[in-house]
C-alpha positions as CSV (number, residue, x, y, z in Angstrom):
1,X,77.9,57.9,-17.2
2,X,76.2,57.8,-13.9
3,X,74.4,55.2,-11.8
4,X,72.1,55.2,-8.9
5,X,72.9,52.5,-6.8
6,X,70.2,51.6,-3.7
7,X,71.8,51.7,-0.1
8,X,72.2,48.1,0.9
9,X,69.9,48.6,3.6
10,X,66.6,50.7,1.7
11,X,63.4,49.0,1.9
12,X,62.7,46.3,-0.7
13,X,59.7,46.9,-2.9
14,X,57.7,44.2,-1.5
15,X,58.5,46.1,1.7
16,X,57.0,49.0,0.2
17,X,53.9,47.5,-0.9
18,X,53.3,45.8,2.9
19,X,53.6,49.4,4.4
20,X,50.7,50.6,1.8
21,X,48.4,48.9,3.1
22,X,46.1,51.0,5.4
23,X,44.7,49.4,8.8
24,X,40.7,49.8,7.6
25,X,41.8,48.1,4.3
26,X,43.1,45.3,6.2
27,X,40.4,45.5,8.7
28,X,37.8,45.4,6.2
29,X,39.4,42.3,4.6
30,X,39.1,40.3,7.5
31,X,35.2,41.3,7.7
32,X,34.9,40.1,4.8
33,X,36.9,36.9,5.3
34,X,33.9,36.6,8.2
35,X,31.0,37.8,5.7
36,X,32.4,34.7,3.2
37,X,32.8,32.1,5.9
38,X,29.4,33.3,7.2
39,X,27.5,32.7,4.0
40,X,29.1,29.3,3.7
41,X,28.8,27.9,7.0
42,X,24.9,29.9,7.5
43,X,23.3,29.6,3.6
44,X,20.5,28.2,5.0
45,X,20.0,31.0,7.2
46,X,20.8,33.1,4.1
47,X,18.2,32.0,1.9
48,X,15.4,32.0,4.4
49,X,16.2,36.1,4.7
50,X,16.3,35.8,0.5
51,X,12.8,34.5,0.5
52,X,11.6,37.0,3.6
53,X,12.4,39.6,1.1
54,X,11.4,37.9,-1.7
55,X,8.1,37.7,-0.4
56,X,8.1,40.9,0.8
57,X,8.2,42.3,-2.8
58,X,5.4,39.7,-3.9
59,X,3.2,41.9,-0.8
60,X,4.0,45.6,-1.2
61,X,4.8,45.7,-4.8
62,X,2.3,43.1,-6.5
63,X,-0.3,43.1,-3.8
64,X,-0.3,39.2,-3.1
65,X,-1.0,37.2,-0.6
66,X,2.3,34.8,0.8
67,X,3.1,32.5,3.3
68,X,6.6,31.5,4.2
69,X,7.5,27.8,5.9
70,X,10.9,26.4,6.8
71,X,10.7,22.7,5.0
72,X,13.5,20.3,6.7
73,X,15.7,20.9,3.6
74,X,14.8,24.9,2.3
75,X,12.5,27.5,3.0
76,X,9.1,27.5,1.0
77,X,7.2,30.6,-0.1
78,X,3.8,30.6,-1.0
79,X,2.3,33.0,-2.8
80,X,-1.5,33.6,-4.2
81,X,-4.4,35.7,-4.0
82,X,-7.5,35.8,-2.3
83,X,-8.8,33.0,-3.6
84,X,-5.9,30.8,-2.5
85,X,-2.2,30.2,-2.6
86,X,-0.8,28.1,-5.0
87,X,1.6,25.1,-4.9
88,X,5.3,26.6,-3.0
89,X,8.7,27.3,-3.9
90,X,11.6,26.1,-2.5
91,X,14.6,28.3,-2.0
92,X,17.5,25.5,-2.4
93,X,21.1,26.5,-2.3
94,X,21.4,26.7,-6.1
95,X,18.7,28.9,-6.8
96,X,20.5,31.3,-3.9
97,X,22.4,34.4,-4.4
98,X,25.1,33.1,-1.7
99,X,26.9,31.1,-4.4
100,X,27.5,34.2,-5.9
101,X,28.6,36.6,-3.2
102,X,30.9,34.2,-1.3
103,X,33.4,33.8,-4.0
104,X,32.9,37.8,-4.6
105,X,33.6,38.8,-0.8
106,X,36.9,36.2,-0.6
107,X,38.3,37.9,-3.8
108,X,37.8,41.3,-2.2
109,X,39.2,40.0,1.2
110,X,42.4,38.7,-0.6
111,X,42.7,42.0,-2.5
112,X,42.5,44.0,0.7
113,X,44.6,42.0,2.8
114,X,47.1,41.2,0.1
115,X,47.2,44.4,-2.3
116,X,47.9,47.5,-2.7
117,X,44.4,49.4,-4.1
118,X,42.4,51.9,-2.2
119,X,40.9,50.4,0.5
120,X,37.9,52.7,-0.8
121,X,37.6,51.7,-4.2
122,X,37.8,48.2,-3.3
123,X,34.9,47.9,-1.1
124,X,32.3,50.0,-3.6
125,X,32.9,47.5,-5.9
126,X,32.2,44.7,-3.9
127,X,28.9,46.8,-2.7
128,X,27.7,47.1,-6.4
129,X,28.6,44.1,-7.5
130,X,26.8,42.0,-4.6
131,X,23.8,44.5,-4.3
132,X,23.4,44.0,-8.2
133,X,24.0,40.1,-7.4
134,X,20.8,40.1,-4.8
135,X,18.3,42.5,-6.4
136,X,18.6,40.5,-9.5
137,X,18.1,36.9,-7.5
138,X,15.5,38.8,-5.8
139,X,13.4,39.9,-8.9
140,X,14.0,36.5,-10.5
141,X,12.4,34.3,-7.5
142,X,9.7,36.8,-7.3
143,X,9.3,36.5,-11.3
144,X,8.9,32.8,-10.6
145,X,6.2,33.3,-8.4
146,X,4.1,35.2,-10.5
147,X,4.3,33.7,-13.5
148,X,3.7,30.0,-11.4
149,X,0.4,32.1,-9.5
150,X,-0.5,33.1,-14.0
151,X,0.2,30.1,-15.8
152,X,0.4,27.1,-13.3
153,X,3.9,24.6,-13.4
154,X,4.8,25.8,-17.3
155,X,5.0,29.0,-16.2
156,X,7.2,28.0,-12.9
157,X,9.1,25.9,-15.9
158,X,9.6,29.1,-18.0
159,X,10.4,31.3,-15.3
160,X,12.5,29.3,-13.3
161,X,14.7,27.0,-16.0
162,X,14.9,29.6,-18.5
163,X,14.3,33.2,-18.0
164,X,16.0,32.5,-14.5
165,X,18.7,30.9,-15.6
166,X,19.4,33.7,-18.4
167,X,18.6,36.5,-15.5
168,X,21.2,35.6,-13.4
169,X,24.2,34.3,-15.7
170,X,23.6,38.3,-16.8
171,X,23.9,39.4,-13.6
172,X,27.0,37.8,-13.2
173,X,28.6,38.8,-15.9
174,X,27.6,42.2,-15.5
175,X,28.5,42.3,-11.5
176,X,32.0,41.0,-12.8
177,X,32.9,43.2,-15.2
178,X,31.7,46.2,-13.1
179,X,33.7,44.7,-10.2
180,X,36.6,44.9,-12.5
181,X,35.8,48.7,-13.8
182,X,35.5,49.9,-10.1
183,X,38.5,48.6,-8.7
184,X,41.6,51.1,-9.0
185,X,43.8,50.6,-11.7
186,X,46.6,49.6,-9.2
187,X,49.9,51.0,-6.8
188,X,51.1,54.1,-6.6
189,X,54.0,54.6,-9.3
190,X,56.9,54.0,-7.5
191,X,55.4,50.8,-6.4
192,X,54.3,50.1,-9.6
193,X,57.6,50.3,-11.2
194,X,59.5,48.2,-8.3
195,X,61.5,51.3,-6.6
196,X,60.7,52.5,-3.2
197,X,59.3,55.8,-3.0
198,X,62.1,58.1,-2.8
199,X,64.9,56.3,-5.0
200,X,65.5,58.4,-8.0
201,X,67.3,58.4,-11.6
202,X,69.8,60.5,-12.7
C-alpha cells in the first residue's frame, strides 16, 4: 500500500484559498465596505434621494402633483392634484430601504474579502437583491401616497401599517433567498476538499 505524503514545505490550504482571491474581488469588497459605511453614516441623505424618486414616479407615472421639503428630522413629500396637495409623508429611517441594503452590502464585502466565490457572481447577487430591495420600497411609499391622496389618513393607515409592512417583509425574503441562489456554490475542488491544487492520490 501506498501513501502520498505533502512536502513539508507545500502551501497549506488556507494558503490556497488566500491566493484565490482575485484583486477586483477584493477591490470590490472594500467599495462595498464604503457603500455600507456610507448608508449608515449618510441615511438621511439616503432617504431624501428615496423620496426624490419616489416622487418622481407619483409625476411621470400617476400624473400628480408633489412637493418635496426637508423637515429637521426627515424629508416630507407631498403629493396631490390640481386641486391641492394633501397632508405629507415623512420618510423616517424605518420606513427606508437603507436598513435593508447596509446589512446586504457588509455580507457581500465579507464574502469578497474573506471567500473564495467568483468575484462575478458575488456582486450580481448583491445588484438584484438591492435593486429588488429599492424598487419594492419605492412602489410601497408611492402606494402610500396614493391611497392617502384616495381615502384620506385610513388609507395612509392601510397602506402604510399593513400592505407596507407585508410588501417589504416579501421583498426581503425574496431578495434573501435570491441572494443565496446567485451566489456560486463555493471553491474550486481542490479547495474544497482541503488539498492544494496539484497534490494528488494514488
Amino acid at each position: 500500500m501506498t501513501e502520498s505524503l505533502s512536502h513539508p514545505f507545500a502551501p497549506r490550504p488556507r494558503a490556497a484559498g488566500r491566493a484565490g482571491r482575485s484583486p477586483l474581488g477584493m477591490l470590490c469588497g472594500a467599495v462595498l465596505l464604503g457603500v455600507c459605511g456610507s448608508l449608515v453614516a449618510g441615511e438621511r441623505a439616503y432617504r431624501s434621494q428615496e423620496s426624490r424618486g419616489t416622487a418622481w414616479l407619483v409625476e411621470h407615472l400617476l400624473g400628480m402633483r408633489t412637493l418635496l421639503l426637508e423637515g429637521p428630522t426627515a424629508p416630507v413629500l407631498y403629493a396631490g392634484d390640481h386641486t391641492g396637495l394633501d397632508r405629507g409623508v415623512a420618510l423616517t429611517t424605518g420606513c427606508s430601504s437603507a436598513l435593508l441594503i447596509a446589512p446586504l452590502a457588509l455580507v457581500t464585502a465579507l464574502l469578497l474579502l474573506f471567500g473564495n466565490r467568483r468575484a462575478g457572481r458575488v456582486l450580481l447577487a448583491f445588484v438584484v437583491a438591492a435593486g429588488l430591495v429599492l424598487a419594492t420600497n419605492l412602489g410601497r411609499l408611492t402606494l402610500v401616497l396614493v391611497m392617502q391622496h384616495r381615502y384620506g389618513s385610513e388609507g395612509f393607515g392601510w397602506a402604510h401599517v399593513l400592505l407596507g409592512s407585508v410588501l417589504m417583509m416579501a421583498a426581503a425574503l425574496v431578495a434573501a433567498l435570491l441572494f443565496l441562489w446567485l451566489l456560486p456554490r463555493g471553491a474550486s475542488a481542490a479547495t474544497a476538499s482541503g488539498r492544494p491544487a496539484g497534490e494528488g492520490t494514488p
